[in-house]
DOKEMAR-12262 format. One line per 8 residues: number of its first residue (from 1); their letters; for each residue x, y, z of C-alpha. Coordinates in steps of 0.02 Angstrom, whole numbers, plus 32768, in hexadecimal, padded with zeros to 4 digits. Layout:
residues N
NUM	A	X,Y,Z | ...
This chain:
residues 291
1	XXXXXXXX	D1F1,6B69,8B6F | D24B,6BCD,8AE8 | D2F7,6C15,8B14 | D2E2,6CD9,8B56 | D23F,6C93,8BA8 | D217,6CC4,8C6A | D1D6,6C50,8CDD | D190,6C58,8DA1
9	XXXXXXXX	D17A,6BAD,8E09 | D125,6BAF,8EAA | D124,6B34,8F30 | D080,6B25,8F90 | D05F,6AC9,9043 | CFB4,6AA0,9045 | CFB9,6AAF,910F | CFC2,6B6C,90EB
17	XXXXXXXX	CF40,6B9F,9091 | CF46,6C3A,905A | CFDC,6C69,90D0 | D073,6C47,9079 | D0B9,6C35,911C | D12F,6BAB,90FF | D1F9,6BA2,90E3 | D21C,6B52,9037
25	XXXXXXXX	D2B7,6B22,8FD5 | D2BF,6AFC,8F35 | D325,6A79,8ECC | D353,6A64,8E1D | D39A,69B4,8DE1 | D39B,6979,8E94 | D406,6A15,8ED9 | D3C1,6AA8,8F3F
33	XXXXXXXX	D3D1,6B39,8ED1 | D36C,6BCE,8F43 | D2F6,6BE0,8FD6 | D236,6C3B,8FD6 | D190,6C06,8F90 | D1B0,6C4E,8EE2 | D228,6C26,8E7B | D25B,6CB0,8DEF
41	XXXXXXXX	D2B8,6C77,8D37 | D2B6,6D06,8CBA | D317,6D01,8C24 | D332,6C52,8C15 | D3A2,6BF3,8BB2 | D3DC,6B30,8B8A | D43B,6B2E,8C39 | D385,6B54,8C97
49	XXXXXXXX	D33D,6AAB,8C54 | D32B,6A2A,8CD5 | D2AD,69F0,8D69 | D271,6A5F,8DF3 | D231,6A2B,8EA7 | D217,6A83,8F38 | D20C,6A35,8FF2 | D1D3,6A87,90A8
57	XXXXXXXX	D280,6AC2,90D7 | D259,6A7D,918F | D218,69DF,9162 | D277,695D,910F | D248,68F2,9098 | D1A6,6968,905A | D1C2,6973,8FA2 | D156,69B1,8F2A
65	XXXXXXXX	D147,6965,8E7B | D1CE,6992,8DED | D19F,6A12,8D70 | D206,6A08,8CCE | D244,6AAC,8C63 | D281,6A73,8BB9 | D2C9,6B11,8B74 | D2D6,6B07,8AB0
73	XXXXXXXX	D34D,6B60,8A55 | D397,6B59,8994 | D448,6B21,8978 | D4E8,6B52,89D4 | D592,6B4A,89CA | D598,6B02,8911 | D63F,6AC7,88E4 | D691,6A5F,8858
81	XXXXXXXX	D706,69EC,8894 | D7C5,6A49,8887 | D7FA,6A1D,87D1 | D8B9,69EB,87D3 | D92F,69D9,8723 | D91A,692C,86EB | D96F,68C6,864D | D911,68AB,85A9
89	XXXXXXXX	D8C4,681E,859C | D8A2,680A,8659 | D7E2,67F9,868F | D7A4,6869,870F | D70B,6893,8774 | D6C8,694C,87AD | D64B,694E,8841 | D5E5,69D8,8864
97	XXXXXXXX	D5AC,69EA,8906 | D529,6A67,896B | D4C7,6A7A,8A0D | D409,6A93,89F7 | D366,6A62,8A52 | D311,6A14,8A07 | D397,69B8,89A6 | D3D5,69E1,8901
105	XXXXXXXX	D369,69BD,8889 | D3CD,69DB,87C8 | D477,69F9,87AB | D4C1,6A58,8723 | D562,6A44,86DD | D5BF,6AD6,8676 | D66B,6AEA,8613 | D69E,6B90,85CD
113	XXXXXXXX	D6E5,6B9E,8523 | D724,6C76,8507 | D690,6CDD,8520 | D60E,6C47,84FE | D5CD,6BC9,859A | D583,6B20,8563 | D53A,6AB4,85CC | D58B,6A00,85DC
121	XXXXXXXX	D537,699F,8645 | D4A6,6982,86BE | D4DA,6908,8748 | D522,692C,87F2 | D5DB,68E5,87A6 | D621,68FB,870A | D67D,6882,86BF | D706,6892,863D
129	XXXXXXXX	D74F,6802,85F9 | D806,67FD,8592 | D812,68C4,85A3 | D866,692B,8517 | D8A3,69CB,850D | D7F5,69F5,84C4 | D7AC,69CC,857B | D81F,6A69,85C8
137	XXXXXXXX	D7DF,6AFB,8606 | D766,6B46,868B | D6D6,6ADF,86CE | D635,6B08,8759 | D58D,6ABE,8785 | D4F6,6AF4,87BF | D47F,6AAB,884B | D3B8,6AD5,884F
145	XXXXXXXX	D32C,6A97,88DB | D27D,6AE9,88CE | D2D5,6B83,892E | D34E,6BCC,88C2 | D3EC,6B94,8872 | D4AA,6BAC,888E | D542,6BBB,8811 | D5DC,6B79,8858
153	XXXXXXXX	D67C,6BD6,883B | D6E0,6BA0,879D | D776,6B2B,8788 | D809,6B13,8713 | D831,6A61,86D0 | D8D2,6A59,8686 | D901,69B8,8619 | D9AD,6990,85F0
161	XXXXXXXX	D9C6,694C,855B | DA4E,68CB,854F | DAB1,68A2,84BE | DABE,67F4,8468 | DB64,679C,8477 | DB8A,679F,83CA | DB70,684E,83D1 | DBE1,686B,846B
169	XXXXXXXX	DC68,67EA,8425 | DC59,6849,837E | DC7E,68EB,83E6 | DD1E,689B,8443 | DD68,6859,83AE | DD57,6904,835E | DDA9,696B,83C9 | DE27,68EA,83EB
177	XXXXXXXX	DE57,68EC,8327 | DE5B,69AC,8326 | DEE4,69C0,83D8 | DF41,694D,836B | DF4D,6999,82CF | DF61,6A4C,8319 | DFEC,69F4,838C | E03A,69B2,82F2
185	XXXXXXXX	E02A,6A64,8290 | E07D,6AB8,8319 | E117,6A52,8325 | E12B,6A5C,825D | E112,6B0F,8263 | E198,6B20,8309 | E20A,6A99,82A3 | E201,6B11,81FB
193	XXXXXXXX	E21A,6BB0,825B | E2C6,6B63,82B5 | E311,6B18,8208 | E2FB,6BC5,81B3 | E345,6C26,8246 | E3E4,6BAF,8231 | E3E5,6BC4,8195 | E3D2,6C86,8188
201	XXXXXXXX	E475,6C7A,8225 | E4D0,6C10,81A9 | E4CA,6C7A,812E | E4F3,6D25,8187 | E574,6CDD,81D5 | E5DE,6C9E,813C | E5FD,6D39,8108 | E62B,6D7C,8199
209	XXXXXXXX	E6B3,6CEA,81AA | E6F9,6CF1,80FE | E716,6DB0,8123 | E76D,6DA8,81D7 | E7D4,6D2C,816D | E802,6D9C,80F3 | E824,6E0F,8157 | E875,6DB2,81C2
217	XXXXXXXX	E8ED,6D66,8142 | E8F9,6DFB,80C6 | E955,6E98,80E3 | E955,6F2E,8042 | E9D3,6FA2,801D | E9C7,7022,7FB8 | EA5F,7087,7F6B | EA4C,714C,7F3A
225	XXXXXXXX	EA36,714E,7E6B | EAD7,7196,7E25 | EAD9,71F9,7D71 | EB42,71D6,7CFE | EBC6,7276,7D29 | EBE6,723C,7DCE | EC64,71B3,7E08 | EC36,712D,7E89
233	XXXXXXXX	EC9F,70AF,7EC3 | EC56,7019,7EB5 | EBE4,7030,7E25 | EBBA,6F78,7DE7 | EB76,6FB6,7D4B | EBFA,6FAA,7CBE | EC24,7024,7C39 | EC0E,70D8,7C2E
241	XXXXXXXX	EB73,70DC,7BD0 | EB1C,708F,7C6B | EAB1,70DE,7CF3 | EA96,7089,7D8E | E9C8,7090,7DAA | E9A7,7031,7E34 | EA06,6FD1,7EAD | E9C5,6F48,7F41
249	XXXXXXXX	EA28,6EC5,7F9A | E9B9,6E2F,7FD8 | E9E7,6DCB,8072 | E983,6D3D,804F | E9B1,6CFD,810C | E971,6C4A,8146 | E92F,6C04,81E6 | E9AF,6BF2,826D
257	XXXXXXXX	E9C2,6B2F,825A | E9E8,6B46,8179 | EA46,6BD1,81A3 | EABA,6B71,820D | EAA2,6AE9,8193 | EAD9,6B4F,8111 | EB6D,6BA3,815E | EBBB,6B07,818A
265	XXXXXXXX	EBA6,6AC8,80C2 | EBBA,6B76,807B | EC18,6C14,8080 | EBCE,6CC0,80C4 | EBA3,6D0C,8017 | EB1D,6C8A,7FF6 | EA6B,6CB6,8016 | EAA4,6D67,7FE0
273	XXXXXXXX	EA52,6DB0,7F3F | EA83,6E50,7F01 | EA1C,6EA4,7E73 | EA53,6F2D,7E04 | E9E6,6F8C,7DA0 | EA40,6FF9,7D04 | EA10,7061,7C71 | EA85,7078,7BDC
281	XXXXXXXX	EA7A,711B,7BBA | EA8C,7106,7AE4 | EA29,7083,7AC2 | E9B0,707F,7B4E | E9A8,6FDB,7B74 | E99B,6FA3,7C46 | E9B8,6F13,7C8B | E9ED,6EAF,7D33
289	XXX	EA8C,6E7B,7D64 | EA9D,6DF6,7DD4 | EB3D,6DE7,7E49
């Protein structure tokens, strides 16, 4: 019987007659599946193949003879066995599998490569032996008996693909040599960077120490510039033709430990340089007297 086929069985006691009198159950595979003369299957499917009896319900052990229904059917449930990522160079098998009655008879294997499908094989596995990355991508089959034909659904194979060692050495030893040398640039670069700051400090800072010393040591006094009409005591310029121009006494004062040094050696006036700057008024000339 075909699948979507209906089917009635009666059971018959030939102590009736015509009078379908008698109680009957019926049984399918051995167990009792209803009770009446007539037995109704409409619709069927796969799960309604099997063998039928009936038997007087009130008398054991009065079977009838077993009728068979074969229901046939095209394929079902057509799968390709779940594809998992697996390492180049690895052999693998793909099994496609389907429910049909009667059996499959042809396989079809497909791969899909963008918009085109090619067909790859014709067995119910497929085998692919040292796989490469040109074996990735999406795979189905197809199963046909003399009542139709199912596509399963499709699955992804994913292939790894593994590096030699030389490569992967190569790699290491690569990046390895460029942490070092960046590691190495770094602490040249932080070396230069600290020698130039010290010496940038060094030499802002002598400057700055010369002149606290100087100032430190080195007090300037200036006198008021007196013409020639006026009299000053104490004007260290001789002779009347001079004018005094400038005047500056330096105290050219040590550290504490020379000074003390010095006192004890020396007298008070040493250290002490007084300038004099004059102009003679007739024949012009300046120069510096030293006292």
């Amino acid at each position: 019987m075909m699948e979507g086929d209906s089917v009635n069985l009666t059971c018959i006691n030939s102590c009736d007659g015509d009078d379908l009198s008698s109680a009957f159950t019926w049984f399918k595979d051995g167990e009792p599946i209803n009770e009446g003369p007539v037995l109704y299957l409409s619709n069927i499917s796969f799960i309604n193949s099997g063998n039928y009896t009936c038997s007087l319900t009130t008398h054991e052990g009065t079977t009838s003879g077993v009728i068979n229904i074969d229901v046939e059917y095209g394929p079902k449930d057509t799968s390709v066995s779940p594809l998992m990522e697996v390492d180049t160079g690895s052999n693998i098998s793909l099994t496609c599998s389907s429910h049909a009655n009667p059996p499959v008879e042809e396989y079809t294997w497909f791969k899909m490569y963008d918009d085109e499908i090619r067909t790859i094989g014709d067995e119910p596995e497929l085998h692919l032996w040292e796989v490469s990355s040109d074996d990735d991508g999406q795979y189905f089959c197809s199963a046909t008996n003399k009542h139709g034909s199912q596509n399963s659904s499709t699955e992804t194979l994913k292939v790894n693909e593994n590096l030699p060692d030389s490569t992967v050495t190569g790699d290491v030893f690569t990046i390895a040599t460029a942490a070092i040398v960046t590691t190495v640039t770094l602490l040249l670069i932080v070396t230069a960077v600290i020698v130039i700051r010290g010496c940038n400090k060094k030499r802002t800072r002598a400057p700055e120490t010369v002149c606290e010393e100087n100032i430190q040591n080195a007090v300037y006094v200036n006198w008021p510039v007196f013409d020639n009409s006026q009299s000053h005591e104490g004007n260290l310029c001789e002779g009347a033709t001079m004018e005094v121009i400038y005047t500056a006494v330096d105290f050219n004062a040590k550290r504490e430990s020379n000074m003390q040094q010095q006192m004890d050696s020396h007298n008070d006036d040493e250290g002490v340089i007084y300038s004099t700057v004059c102009r003679d008024q007739i024949l012009n000339p300046s120069y510096i007297e030293h006292l």
